[in-house]
Structure formats: C-alpha cells, structure tokens
C-alpha positions as CSV (number, residue, x, y, z in Angstrom):
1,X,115.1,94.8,89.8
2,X,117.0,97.9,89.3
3,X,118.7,100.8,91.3
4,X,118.3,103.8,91.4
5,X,121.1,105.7,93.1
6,X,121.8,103.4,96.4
7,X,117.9,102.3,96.2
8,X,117.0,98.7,95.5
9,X,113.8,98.9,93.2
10,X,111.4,96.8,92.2
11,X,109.0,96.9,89.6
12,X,105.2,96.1,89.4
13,X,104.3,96.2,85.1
14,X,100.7,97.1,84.6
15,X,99.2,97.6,81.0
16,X,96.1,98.2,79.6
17,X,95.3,97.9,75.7
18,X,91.8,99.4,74.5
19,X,91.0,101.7,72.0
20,X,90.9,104.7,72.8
21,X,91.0,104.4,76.3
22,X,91.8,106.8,79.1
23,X,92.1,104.5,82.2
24,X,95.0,104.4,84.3
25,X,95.9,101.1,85.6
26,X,97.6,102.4,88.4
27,X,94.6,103.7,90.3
28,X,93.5,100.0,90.3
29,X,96.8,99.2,93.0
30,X,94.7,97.8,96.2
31,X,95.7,97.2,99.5
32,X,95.7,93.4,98.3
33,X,98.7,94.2,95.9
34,X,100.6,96.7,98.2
35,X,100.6,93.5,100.4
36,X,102.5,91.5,97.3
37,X,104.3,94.4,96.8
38,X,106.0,94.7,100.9
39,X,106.5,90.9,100.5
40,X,108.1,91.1,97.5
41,X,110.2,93.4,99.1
42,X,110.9,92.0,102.7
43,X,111.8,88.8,100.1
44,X,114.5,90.3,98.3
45,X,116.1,92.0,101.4
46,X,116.1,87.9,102.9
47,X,118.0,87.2,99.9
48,X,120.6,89.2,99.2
49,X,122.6,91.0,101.7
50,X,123.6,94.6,102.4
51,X,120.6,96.3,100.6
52,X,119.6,99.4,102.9
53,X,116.9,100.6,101.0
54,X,114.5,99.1,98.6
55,X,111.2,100.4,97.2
56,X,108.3,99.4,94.8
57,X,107.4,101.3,91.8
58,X,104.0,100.8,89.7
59,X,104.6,101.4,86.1
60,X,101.6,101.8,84.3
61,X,100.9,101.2,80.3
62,X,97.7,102.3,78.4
63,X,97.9,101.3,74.5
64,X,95.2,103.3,73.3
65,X,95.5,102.9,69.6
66,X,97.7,102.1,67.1
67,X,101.0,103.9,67.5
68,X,99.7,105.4,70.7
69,X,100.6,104.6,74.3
70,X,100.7,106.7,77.8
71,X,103.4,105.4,80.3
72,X,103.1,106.7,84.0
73,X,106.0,105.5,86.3
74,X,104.8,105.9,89.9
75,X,107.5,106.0,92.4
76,X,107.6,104.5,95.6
77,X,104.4,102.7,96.0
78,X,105.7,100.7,98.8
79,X,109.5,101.6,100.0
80,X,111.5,100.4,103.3
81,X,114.7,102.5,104.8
C-alpha cells in the first residue's frame, strides 16, 4: 500500500525474466485479475476507515538480460472515488 497525494494505492507486482525478451506482462491483466484487483480494493476500504479514494496500479518488470530490466508502472488499472 501506498499514497499518492490523498489516493490510497495498491499495488499488483508483475515480472517477467527471459532473455532477451520484449513481452510486457501488463498486457496479460484479464478481466479475471481486475476482479482481484476491485476486491482487493472494496477489502481495504472495509478495513480501515476514512479512505476516499483508492486505486490499483499494475507495475510491470521484464529482466531481459543481465544488467537489463524495463519497468512500466501503469496507473489506475482499477480505481474507486
């Protein structure tokens, strides 16, 4: 969990290690793991009080070789206001 000004987000950690690969995780996201991720969400706001706006980010990592890695940090898959 972090924030990010007065949003509550929450993070989703995909990574991919192949050589020389050009895949982004990210693009894998179905409707099955948007699902997790508004759960996940509507979870959090059950717990803890006085959050008015939460989200869901993707971060994707792609360790294509030694010493080489692409980050992509997508914001706002799922997000509730």
């Amino acid at each position: 969990m972090a924030t990010d000004g007065d949003e509550t987000v929450l993070m989703a950690i995909i990574s991919v290690c192949e050589e020389g690969s050009a895949r982004m995780p990210e693009l894998s996201v179905g409707a099955a793991d948007f699902a997790i991720m508004r759960r996940a969400c509507l979870f959090y706001l059950a717990d803890h009080g006085g959050v008015d706006t939460i989200r869901h980010d993707v971060v994707s990592i792609v360790v294509a070789g030694e010493r080489q890695a692409e980050l992509r940090h997508s914001i706002s898959a799922w997000q509730w206001a």
